[in-house]
C-alpha positions as CSV (number, residue, x, y, z in Angstrom):
1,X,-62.1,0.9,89.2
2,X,-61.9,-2.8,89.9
3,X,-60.8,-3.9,86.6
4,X,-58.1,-1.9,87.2
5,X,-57.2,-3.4,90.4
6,X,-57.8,-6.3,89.6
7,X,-54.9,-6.2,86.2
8,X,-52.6,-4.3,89.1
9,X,-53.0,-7.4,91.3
10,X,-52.6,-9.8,88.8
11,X,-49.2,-7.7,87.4
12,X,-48.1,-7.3,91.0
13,X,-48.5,-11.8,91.3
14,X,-46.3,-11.6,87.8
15,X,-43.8,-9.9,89.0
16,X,-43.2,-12.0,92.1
17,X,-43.2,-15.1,90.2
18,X,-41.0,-13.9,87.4
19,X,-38.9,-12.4,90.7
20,X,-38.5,-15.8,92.1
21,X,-37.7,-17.4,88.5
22,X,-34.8,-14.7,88.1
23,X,-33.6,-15.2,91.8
24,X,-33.3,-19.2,91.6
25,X,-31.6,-18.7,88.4
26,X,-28.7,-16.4,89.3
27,X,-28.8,-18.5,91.9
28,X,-28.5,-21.9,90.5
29,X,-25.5,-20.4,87.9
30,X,-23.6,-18.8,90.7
31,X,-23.6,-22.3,92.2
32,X,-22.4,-23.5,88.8
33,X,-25.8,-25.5,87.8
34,X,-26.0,-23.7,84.4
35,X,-28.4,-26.4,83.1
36,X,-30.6,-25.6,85.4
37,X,-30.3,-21.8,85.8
38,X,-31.2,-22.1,82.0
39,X,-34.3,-24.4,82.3
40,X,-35.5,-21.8,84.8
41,X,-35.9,-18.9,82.6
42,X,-36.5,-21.1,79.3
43,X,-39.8,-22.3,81.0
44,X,-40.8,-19.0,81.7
45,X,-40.6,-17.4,78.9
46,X,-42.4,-20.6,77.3
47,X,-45.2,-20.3,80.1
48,X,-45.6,-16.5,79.2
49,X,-45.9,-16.8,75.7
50,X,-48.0,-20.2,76.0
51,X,-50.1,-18.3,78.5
52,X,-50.1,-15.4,76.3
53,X,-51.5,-17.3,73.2
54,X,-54.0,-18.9,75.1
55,X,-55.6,-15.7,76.5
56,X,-55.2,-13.5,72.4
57,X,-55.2,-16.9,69.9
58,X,-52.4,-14.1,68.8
59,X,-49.3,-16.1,67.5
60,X,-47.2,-12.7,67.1
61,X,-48.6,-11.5,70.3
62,X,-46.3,-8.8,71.1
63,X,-45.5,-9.7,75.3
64,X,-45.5,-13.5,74.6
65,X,-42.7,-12.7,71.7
66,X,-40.7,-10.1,74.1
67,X,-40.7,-12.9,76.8
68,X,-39.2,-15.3,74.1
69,X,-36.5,-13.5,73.1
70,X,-35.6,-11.7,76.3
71,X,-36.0,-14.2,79.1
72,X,-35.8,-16.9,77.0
73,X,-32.3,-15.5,75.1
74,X,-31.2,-15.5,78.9
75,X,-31.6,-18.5,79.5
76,X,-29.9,-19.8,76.3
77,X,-27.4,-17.8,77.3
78,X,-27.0,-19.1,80.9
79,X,-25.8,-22.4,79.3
80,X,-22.1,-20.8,78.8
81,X,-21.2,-22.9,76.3
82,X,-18.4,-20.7,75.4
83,X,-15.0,-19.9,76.7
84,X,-16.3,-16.2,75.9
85,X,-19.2,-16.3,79.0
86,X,-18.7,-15.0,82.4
87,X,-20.8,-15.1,85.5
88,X,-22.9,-12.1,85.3
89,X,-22.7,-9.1,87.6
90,X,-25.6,-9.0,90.2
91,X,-26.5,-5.7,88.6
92,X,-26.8,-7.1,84.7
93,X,-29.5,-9.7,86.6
94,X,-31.4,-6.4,88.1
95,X,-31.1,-4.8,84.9
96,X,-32.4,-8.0,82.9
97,X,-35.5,-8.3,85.3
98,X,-36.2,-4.6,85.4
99,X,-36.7,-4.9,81.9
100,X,-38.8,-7.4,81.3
101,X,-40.8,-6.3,84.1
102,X,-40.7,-2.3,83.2
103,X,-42.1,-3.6,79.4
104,X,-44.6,-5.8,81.4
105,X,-46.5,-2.4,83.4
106,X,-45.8,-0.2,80.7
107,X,-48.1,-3.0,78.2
108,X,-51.0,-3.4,81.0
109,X,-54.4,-3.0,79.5
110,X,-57.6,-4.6,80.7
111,X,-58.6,-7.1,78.3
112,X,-56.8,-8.4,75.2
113,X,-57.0,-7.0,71.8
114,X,-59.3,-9.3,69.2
115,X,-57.3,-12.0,67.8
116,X,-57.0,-11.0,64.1
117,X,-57.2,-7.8,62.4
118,X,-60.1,-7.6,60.3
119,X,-59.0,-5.9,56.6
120,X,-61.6,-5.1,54.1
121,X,-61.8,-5.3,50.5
122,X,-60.7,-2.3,49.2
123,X,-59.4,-1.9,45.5
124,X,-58.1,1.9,45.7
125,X,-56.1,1.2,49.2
126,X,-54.8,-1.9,47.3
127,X,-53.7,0.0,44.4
128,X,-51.9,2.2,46.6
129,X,-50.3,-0.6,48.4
130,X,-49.1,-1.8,44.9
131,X,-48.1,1.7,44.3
132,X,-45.8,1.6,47.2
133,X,-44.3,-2.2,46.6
134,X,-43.2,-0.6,43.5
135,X,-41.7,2.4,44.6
136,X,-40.0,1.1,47.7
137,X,-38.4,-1.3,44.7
138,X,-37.6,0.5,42.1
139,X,-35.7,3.4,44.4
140,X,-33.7,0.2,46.0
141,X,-32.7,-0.7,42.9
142,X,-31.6,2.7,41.5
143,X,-29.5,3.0,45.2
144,X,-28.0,-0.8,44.9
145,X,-26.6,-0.2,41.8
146,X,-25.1,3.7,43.0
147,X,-23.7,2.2,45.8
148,X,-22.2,-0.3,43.1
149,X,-20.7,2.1,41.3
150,X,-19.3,4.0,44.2
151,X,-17.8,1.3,46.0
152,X,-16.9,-0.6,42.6
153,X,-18.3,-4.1,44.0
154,X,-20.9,-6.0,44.8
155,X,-20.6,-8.0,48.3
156,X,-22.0,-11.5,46.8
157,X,-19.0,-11.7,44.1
158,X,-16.3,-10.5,46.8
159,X,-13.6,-12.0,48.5
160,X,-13.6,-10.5,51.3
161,X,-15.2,-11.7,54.7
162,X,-17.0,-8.5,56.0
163,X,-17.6,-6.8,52.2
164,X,-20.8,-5.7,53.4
165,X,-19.5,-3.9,56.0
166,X,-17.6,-1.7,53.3
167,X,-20.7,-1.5,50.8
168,X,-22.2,1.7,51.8
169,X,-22.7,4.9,50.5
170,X,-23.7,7.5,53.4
171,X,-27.0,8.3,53.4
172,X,-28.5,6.1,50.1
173,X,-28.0,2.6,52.2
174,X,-31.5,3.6,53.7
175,X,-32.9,3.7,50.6
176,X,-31.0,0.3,49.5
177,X,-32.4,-2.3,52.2
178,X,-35.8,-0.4,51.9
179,X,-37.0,-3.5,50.3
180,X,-37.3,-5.6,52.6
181,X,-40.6,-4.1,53.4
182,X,-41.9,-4.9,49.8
183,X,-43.0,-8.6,51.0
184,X,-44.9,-7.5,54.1
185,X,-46.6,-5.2,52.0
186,X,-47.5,-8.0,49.3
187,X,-49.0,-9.6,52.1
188,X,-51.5,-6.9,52.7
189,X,-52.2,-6.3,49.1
190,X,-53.6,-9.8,48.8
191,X,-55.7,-9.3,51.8
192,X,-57.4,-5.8,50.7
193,X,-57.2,-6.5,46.8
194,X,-61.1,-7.6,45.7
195,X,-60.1,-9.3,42.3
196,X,-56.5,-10.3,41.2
197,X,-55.5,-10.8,38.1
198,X,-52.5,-11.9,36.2
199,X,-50.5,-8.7,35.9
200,X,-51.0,-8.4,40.1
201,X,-49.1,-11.7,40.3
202,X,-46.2,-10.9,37.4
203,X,-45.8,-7.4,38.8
204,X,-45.8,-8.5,42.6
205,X,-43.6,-11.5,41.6
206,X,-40.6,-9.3,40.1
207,X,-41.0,-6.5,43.0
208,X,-40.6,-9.5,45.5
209,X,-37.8,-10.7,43.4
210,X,-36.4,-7.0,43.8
211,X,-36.9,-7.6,47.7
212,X,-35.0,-10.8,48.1
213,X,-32.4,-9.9,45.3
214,X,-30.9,-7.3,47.2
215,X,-30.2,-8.8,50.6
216,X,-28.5,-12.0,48.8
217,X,-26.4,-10.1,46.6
218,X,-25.6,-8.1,49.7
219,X,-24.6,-10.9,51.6
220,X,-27.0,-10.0,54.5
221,X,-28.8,-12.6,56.1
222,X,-30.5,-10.6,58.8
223,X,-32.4,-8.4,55.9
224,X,-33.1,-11.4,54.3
225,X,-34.4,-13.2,57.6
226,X,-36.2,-9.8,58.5
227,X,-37.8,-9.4,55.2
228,X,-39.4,-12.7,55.0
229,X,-40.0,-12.7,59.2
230,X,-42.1,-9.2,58.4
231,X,-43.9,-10.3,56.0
232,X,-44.9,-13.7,58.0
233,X,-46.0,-11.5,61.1
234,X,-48.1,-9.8,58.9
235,X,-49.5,-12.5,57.5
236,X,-50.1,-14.1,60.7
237,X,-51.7,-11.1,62.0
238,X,-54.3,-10.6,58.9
239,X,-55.6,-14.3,58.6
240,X,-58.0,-16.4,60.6
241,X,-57.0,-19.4,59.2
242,X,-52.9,-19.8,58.6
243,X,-51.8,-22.2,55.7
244,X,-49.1,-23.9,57.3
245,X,-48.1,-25.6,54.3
246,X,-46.6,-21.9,53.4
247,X,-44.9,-21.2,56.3
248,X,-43.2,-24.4,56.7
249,X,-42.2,-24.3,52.7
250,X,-40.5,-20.7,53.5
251,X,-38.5,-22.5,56.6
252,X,-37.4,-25.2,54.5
253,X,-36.1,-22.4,51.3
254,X,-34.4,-20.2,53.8
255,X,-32.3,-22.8,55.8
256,X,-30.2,-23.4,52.7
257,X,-30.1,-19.5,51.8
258,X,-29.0,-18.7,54.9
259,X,-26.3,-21.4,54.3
260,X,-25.9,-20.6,51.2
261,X,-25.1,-16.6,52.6
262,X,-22.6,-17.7,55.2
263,X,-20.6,-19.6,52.9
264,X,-21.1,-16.5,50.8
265,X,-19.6,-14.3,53.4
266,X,-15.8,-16.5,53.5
267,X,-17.1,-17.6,56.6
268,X,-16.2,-21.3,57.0
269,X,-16.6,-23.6,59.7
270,X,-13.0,-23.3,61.2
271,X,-13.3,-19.5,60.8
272,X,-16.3,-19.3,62.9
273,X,-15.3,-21.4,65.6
274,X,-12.6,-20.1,65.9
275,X,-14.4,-16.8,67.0
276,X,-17.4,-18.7,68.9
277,X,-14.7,-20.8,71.1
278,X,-17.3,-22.9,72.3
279,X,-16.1,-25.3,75.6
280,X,-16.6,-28.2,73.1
281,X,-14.6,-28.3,70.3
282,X,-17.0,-30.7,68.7
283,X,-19.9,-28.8,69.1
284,X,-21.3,-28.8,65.0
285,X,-21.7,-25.1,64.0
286,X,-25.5,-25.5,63.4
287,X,-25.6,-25.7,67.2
288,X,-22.7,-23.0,67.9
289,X,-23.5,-20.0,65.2
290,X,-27.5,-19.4,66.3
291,X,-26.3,-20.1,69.7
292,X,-23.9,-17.2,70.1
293,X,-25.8,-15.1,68.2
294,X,-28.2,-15.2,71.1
295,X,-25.8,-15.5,73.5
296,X,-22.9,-13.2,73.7
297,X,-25.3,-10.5,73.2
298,X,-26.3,-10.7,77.0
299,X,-22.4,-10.5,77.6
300,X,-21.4,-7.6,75.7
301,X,-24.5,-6.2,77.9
302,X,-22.7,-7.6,80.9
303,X,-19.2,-6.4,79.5
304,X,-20.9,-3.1,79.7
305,X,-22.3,-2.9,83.0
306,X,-18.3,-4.4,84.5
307,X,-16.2,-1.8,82.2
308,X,-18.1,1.3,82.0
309,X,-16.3,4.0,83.0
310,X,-19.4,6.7,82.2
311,X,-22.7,7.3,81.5
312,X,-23.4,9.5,78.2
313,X,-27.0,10.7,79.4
314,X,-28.4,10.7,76.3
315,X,-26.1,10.7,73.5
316,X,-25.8,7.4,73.0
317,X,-29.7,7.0,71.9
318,X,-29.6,10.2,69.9
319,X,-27.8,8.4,67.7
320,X,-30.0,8.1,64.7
321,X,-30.6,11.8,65.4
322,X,-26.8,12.5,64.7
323,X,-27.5,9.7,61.9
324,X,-30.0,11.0,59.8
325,X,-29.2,14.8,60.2
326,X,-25.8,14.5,59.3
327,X,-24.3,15.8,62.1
328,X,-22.2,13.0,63.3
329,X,-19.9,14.6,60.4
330,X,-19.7,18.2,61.9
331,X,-19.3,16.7,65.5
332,X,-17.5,13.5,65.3
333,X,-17.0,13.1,69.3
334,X,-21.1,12.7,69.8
335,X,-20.4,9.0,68.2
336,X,-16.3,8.5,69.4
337,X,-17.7,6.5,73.1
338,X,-15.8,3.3,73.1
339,X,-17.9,-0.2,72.8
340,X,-17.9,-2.7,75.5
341,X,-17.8,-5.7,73.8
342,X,-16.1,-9.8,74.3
343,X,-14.4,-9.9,71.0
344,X,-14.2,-7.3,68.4
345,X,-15.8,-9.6,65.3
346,X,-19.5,-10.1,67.9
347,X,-20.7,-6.6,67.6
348,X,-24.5,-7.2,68.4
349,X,-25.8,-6.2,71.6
350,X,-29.6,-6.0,72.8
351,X,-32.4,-3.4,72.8
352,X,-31.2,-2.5,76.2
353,X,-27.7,-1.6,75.5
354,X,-27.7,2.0,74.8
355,X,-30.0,2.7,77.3
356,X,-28.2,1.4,80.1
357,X,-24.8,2.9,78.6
358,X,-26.7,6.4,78.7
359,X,-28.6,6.1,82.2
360,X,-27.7,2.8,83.8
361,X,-30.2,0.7,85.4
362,X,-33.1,3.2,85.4
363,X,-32.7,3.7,81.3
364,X,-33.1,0.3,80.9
365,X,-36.4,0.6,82.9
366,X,-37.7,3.7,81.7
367,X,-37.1,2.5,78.0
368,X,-38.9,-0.7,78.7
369,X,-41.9,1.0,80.4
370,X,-42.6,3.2,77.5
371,X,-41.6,0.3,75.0
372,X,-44.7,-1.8,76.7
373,X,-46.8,1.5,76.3
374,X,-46.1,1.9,72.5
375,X,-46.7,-2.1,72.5
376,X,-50.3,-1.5,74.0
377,X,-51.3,1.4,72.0
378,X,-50.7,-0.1,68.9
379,X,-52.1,-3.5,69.3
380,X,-55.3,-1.6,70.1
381,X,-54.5,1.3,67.4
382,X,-54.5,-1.5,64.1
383,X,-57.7,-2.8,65.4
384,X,-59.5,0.5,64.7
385,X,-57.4,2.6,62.3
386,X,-59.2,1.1,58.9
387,X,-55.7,1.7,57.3
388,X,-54.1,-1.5,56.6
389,X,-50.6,0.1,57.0
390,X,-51.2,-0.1,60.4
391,X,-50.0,-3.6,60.4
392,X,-46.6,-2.2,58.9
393,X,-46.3,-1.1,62.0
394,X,-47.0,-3.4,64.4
395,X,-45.1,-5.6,62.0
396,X,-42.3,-3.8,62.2
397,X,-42.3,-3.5,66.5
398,X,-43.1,-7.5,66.3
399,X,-40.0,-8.2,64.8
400,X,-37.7,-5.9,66.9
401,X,-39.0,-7.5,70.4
402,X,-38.8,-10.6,68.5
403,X,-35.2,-10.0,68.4
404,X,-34.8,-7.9,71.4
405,X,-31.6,-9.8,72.1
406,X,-29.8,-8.5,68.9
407,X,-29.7,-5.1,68.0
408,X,-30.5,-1.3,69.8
409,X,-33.1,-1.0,67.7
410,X,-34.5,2.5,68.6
411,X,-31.3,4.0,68.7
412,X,-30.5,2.2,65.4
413,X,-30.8,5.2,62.9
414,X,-32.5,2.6,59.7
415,X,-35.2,1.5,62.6
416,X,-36.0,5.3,62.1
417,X,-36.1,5.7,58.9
418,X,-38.4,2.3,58.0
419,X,-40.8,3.7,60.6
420,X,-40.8,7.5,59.2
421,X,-41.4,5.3,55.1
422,X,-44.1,3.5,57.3
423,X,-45.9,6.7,58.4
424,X,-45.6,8.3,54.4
425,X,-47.2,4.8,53.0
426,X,-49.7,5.5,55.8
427,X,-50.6,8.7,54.9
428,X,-50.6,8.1,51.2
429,X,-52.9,4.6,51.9
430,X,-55.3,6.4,53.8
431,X,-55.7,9.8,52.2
432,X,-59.2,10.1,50.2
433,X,-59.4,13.8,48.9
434,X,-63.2,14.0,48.6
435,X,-63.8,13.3,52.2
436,X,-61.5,16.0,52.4
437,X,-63.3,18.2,50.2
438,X,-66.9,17.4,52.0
439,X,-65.0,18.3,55.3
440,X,-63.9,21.9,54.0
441,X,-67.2,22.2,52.9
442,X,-66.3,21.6,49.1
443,X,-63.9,24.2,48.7
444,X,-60.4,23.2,47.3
């Protein structure tokens, strides 16, 4: 009983300090100190994760990353470096704070999960993983090159500025950007697998290939930044002892890919600042593309919360119900609810988006508490599931309130689907028929 007092207490002291930190900024940026109303919530989220890191030795601790890109993506944002940014409305700062607090109750627990997950050496789980690198690349294979022939292109040798937006085939895209969990799922190979040998590394090399070929020819950076982010949370998660020589090699490849994509995409430099219209013209577009990418997501959320003219109590989360059952074909009007958005070409808005379009203020809460639930169960769940899957999973929720400032993920319909090819590797991983077989008493 007073352990959990005692986390109550210490949640309750949080929340008044994060309270404070939120007050002073709106604060400070209604009175036009934007540099400060950033420094504010930068240096909390900072102090969090720091704070955070020090109390798990967890690097992809799942509150310290939340804080990063929520409170932290706020306070980039507070900056207004662009034409395109308003003062926010007093009820976008409630709903910003209730969410990061809601997430914060919903992930109390009373001591922190160990540090690493421990993985053992297991040859038939690892030949199962391999199984399923395989699989997952072979089937996005067979789907890139149907949606090839459907769509008679392939975005990388396009033209056209948004052909990726066109290169879909209802349905078999799921399928297509599947690989991008083939690296994360090298990663665990390596940890489980007891010997390696040569065919592991040709076979895993050309899957990997697979998984990296598709998102460039795609012209997708985010895959491509989500695949190899995945797999690095992963491999943070699984080893004691990080080689840092790797991570900061895979920094210094994907710069220039990323590049190498948006030059890919007919996006040049005059095109995209022409959309960011950042204050300062001279601003270099380094600085400006990340920067709005973070940015005007908070005001299309804000956009939201000025314009809406209705709530759509539920419908607007359902989505990847509507998605994946086909039914947003027989009933068009469940997806026809307009978008609030600054400018029609920045269509990414944050993890909070739907909710509050659905149920205002309180969605935005009740999704956060039972986001920070999930978060707590399955930090504890990977520790003592045996399965390395497990850490798909937790992979997979890392990254998504890593980037809690881009996307609705869990009314995003592929979030879905990854976790429901998650769950089958799971159940394919762990399955071992004889203890089965001694558990029905050895009948078949």
């Amino acid at each position: 009983m007073k352990d959990n007092e005692k986390v109550f207490r210490n949640f309750i002291v949080e929340a008044v300090v994060c309270a404070v930190f939120y007050l002073c900024s709106f604060l400070a940026s209604r009175g036009g100190a934007h540099m400060l109303s950033s420094l504010l919530l930068v240096l909390y989220a900072l102090g969090v994760y720091i704070c955070r890191f020090r109390t798990t030795g967890n690097l992809v601790d799942m509150k310290g990353l939340f804080a990063l890109a929520w409170v932290g993506g706020q306070g980039i944002a507070c900056l207004q470096l662009s034409n395109l940014q308003t003062d926010w409305s007093v009820w976008t700062w409630a709903a910003f704070f209730l969410a990061y607090i809601g997430f914060c109750l919903g992930y109390l627990r009373k001591k922190p999960a160990p540090e690493r997950v421990e993985l053992e050496k297991d040859d038939r789980k690892a030949g199962r993983l391999l199984v399923c690198a395989c699989g997952l690349a072979a089937v996005s294979w067979v789907c890139f090159l149907t949606e090839f022939l459907a769509v008679g292109f392939i975005p990388l040798f396009s033209d056209e500025p948004h052909a990726y937006s066109y290169f879909h085939v209802s349905g078999v895209h799921y399928f297509t950007i599947s690989c991008i969990l083939v690296p994360a799922i090298t990663v665990l190979y390596w940890k489980v697998r007891e010997e390696r040998s040569r065919r592991d590394y040709v076979l895993l090399g050309m899957v990997n290939i697979t998984a990296v070929a598709v998102p460039v020819l795609c012209v997708s950076r985010f895959q491509l930044l989500f695949a190899v982010g995945f797999a690095v949370v992963v491999y943070i998660l699984t080893n004691r002892n990080l080689n840092w020589k790797v991570l900061v090699l895979l920094l210094v490849i994907m710069v220039p890919v990323y590049v190498g994509l948006t030059v890919a995409r007919n996006h040049d430099v005059e095109y995209l600042n022409g959309i960011f219209d950042m204050k300062d013209k001279g601003t270099p577009i380094f600085v400006t593309q990340p920067y709005i990418y973070v940015a005007n997501n908070f005001e299309n959320f804000n956009c939201l919360v000025e314009q809406i003219a209705e709530h759509t109590y539920g419908v607007r989360m359902l989505f990847p119900v509507f998605a994946l059952t086909g039914l947003k074909f027989v009933f068009p009007q469940l997806t026809a609810s307009p978008i609030y958005i600054t400018k029609p070409e920045l269509t990414t808005l944050t993890m909070f988006y739907d909710a509050y379009y659905d149920f205002g203020i309180v969605g935005v809460l009740l999704l956060a508490l039972a986001v920070g639930f999930a978060a707590r169960k399955l930090t504890v769940w990977i520790h003592e599931s045996g399965n390395p899957v497990a850490c798909l999973f937790y992979g997979q929720i890392a990254i998504y309130l890593g980037l809690a400032f881009f996307t609705t993920w869990f009314s995003n319909p592929t979030t879905w689907f990854w976790l429901a090819l998650t769950t089958l590797m799971y159940l394919f991983v762990g399955y071992r028929k004889k203890e089965r077989r001694m558990a029905d008493g050895g009948k078949d």
